[in-house]
C-alpha positions as CSV (number, residue, x, y, z in Angstrom):
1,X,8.4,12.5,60.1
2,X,6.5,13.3,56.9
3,X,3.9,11.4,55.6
4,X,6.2,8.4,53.0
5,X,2.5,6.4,51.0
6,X,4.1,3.5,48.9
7,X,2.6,3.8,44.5
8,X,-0.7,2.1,46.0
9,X,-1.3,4.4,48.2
10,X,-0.4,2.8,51.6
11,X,1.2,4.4,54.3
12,X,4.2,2.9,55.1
13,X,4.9,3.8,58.7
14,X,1.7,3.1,59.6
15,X,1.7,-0.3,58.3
16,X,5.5,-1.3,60.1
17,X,4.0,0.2,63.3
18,X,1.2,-2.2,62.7
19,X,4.2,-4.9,62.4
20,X,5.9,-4.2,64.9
21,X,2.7,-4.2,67.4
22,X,1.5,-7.3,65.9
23,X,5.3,-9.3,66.9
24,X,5.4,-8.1,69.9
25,X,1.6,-9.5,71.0
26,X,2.6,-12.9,69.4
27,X,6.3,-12.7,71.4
28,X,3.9,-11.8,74.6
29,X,1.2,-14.3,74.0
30,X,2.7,-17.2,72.1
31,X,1.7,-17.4,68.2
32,X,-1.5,-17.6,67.5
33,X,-0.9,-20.8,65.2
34,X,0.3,-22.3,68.5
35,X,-2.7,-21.6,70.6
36,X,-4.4,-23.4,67.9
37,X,-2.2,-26.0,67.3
38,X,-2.6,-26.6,71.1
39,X,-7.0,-26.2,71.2
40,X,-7.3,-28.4,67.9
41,X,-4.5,-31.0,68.6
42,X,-6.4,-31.9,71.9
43,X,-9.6,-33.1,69.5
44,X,-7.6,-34.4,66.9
45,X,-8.1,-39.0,66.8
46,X,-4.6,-39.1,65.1
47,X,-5.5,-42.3,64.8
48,X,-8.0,-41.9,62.6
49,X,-6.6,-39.3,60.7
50,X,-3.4,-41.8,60.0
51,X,-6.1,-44.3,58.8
52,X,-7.8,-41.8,56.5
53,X,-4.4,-40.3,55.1
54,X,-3.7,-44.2,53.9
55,X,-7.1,-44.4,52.5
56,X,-6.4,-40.9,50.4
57,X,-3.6,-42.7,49.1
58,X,-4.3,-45.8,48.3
59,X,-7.7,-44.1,46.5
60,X,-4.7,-41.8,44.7
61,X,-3.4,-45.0,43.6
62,X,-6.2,-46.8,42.2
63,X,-7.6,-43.5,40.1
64,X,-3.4,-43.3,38.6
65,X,-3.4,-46.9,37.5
66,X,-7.2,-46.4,36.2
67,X,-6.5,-43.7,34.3
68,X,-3.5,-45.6,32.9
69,X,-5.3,-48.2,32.2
């Protein structure tokens, strides 16, 4: 198969073998968004994260009714 290179110079069949390799590692080893999902979930409080998402919004709060004000 000849050589196809997209206007920016790319080689197209080199970048959907690239694809393709790259699905079928995360098909074999689970997605990577997983395996960090999984390693960062384990240290996550989500207590305290529920406690600082109220405290974002309620601060959101009080700067829209100063700004109103």
């Amino acid at each position: 198969m000849a050589k196809r290179n997209s206007v920016s110079g790319t080689n197209i069949q080199n970048v959907r073998q690239q694809n393709a390799q790259s699905a079928n590692a995360g098909a074999n080893a689970g997605s990577s968004a997983g395996q960090f999902g999984t390693e960062f979930g384990s240290e996550t409080d989500v207590q305290q994260v529920r406690q600082q998402n109220a405290q974002s919004q309620q601060n959101k709060s009080q700067s829209a009714t100063d700004v109103t004000e």
